[in-house]
N, C-alpha and C positions, 0 to 999 in steps of 0.2 A: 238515491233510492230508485230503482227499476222500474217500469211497467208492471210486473206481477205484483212486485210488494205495495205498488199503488194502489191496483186493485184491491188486494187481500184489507188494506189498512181499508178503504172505501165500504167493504164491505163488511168488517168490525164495526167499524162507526157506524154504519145504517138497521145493522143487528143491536147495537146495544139502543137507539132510540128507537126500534120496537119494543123491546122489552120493558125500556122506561113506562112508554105508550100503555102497553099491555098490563103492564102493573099496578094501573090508575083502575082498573076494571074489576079485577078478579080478587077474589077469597084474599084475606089475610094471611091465611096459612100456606099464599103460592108464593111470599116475599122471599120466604129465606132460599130458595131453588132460583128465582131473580135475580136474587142479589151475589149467588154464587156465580150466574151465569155473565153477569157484569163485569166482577173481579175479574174471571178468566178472559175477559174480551179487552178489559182494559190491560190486563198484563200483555196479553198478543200486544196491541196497540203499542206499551209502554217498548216491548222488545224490537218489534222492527225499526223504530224512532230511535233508537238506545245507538250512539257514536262508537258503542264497542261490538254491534252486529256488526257480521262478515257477511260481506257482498261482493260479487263479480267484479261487481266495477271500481274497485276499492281503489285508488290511487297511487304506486310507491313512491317510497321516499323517494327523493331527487339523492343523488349521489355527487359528490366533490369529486371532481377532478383530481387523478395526482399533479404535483406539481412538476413540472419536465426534467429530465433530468439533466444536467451540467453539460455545455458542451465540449467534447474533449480538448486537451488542452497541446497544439499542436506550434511546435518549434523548428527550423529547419536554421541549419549550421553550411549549408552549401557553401555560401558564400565567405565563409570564416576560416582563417589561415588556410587557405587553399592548399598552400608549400608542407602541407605538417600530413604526416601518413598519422593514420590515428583506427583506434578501434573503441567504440565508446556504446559505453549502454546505462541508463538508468531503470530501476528497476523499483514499484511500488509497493512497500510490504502490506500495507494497509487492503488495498485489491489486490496483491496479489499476481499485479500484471506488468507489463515494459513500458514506459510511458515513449522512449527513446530508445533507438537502436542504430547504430552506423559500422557496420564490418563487425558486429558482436564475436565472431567468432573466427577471426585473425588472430594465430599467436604472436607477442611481444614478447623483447624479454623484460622479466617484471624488474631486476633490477629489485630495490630495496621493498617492493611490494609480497614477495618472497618469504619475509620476516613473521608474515600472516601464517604462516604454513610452523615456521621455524616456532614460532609461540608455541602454537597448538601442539606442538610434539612434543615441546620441555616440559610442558603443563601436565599433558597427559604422562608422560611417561616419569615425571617428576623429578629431571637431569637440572632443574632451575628453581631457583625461587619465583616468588612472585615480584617480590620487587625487581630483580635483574630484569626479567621477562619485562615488563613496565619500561623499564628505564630503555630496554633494546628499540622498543616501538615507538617511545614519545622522544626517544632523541634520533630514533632511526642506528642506533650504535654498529658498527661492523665489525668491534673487538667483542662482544657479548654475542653475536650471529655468528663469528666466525667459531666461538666455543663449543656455542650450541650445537652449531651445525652438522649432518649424517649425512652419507649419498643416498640414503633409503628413503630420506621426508618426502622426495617430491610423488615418490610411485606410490608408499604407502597411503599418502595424505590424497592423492588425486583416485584411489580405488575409494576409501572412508569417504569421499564428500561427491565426486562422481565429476571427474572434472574433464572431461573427452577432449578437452584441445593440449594440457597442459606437456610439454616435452621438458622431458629433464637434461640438464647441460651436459654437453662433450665432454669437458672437462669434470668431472666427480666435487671439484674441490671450489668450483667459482659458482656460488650458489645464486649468486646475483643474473647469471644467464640462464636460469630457468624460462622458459617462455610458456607463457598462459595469455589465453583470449581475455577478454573482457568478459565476456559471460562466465568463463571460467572464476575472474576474480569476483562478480557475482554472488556466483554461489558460494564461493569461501567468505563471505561476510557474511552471508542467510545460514551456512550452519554456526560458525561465532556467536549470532545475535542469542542462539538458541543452544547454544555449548553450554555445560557447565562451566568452563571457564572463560567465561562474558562477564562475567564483574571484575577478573581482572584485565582483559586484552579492552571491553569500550571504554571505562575512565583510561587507561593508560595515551592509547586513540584521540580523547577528545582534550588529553593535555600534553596533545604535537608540541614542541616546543619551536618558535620560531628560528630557532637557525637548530641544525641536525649538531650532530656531535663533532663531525667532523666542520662544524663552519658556515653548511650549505645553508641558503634560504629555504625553510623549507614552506613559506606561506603563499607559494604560486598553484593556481588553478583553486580546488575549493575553498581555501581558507579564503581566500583575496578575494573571490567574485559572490558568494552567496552572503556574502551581508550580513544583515542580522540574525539569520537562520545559526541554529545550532548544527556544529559541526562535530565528527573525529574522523580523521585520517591516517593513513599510511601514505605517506611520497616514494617514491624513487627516481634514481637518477644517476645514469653511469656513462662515460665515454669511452671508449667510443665503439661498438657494438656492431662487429661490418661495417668501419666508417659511418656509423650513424650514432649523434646522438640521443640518449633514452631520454626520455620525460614522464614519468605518470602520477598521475593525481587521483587517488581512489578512497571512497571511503564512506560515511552515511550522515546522508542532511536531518535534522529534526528526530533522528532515531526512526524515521520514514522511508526516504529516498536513500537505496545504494546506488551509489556513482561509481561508473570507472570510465577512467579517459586513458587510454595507453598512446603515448604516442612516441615517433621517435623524428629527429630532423638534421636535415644535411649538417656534417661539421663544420661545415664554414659559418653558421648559423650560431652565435654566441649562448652561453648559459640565459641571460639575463633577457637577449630576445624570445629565446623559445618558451622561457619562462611566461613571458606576457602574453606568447601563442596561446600558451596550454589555457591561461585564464580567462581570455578572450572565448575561449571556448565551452570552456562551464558557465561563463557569463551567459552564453546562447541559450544556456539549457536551464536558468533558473525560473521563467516564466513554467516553465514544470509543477516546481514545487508552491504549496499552497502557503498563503501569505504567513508570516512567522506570526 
């Protein structure tokens, strides 16, 4: 309570004990004009005292803290297969944002990562079933890709999804030297996840089979190093590429995190080394992703 309302209260209360005073005196018939005069001084009295009067100096609430936010979550792969040329980006669907970026936008050639593209054109234009389409990407097949396959997917597919780095191969007919950036393959998993036909290309995806149709290992880089995380992929993997071996590992963690690692390494560098290069390197990058 303030100064004035001190006063004012001071001065109620000093007015209604005169009137008490005064009414010990006078006529009978001056009580009931007393007794109103009372009421109304005890009601003043009652309202300044009253915990739901509004005053100056009223107090606000104290407010909470928010709580801080996470601090980001930062990976460096410097020092990891240094020998290995690589283009890599992981990308957050959840924010939205890159968590990881190394040469995102260096074209590779994708080699059997390609097949992403190849889907999407049987699917839509309806040259395949669903189940072939399945079977081409969870065993990686190259007689089912080679079917499919037009010299038109790469230009049409890269205007539909907006893909700026993607070159379509010399040759019309080797669909495997396509070359696209990492950020390129990217974004061809971000429209997928949101395609109509994403019920069949991500179960097909997340039931890679471990060896390809041809033989190949296909559990190096995400399947080998992210652990318990749920996984589907796409691999590739061709020799020899300008004297370079290909290797890439792409595809999405927890239905979260897209991944692409493009990389490719000197021939003298065997399958089963480069192999353990590529997984040494998503290994780098699983502090990334949040705990399964």
């Amino acid at each position: 309570m303030d100064r004035a309302q001190s006063g004012l209260m001071a001065l109620c209360v000093g007015a209604l004990a005169a009137m008490v005073v005064t009414g010990l005196t006078e006529e009978e018939d001056a009580f009931p004009q007393a007794d109103a005069q009372v009421m109304s001084v005890a009601a003043t009295v009652a309202t300044l005292g009253s915990p739901t009067s509004t005053t100056t100096g009223t107090t606000p609430e104290p407010t909470v803290p928010a709580a801080p936010a996470p601090a980001p979550r930062v990976v460096s792969v410097d020092d990891v297969a240094p020998s290995v040329r690589r283009g890599m980006l992981v990308h957050d669907l959840e924010s939205d944002g890159e968590l990881f970026a190394e040469r995102p936008d260096e074209p590779f050639p994708t080699a059997s990562v390609v097949k992403l593209l190849i889907a999407l054109d049987a699917l839509d234009r309806g040259t395949a079933s669903s189940r072939d389409v399945a079977w081409m990407l969870s065993t990686s097949s190259d007689p089912v890709a080679n079917r499919l396959w037009h010299p038109a997917i790469p230009r049409r597919w890269a205007a539909e999804i907006g893909l700026a780095g993607l070159v379509p191969p010399a040759d019309p007919n080797r669909w495997g030297d396509t070359r696209m950036t990492a950020r390129d393959v990217v974004a061809v998993y971000r429209y997928v996840l949101r395609s109509p036909h994403a019920d069949v290309i991500v179960p097909a995806l997340e039931a890679a089979t471990p060896s390809g149709e041809d033989g190949f290992d296909q559990t190096f880089g995400i399947p080998d190093a992210v652990g318990a995380h749920r996984w589907g992929v796409k691999q590739g993997w061709a020799c020899c590429h300008d004297g370079m071996r290909v290797l890439n590992t792409t595809g999405v963690v927890d239905r979260r995190y897209v991944v692409a690692v493009l990389t490719e390494h000197r021939r003298v560098t065997g399958y089963p080394r480069a192999a353990a290069l590529v997984t040494e390197l998503v290994a780098a990058l699983t502090p990334l992703f949040a705990a399964p």
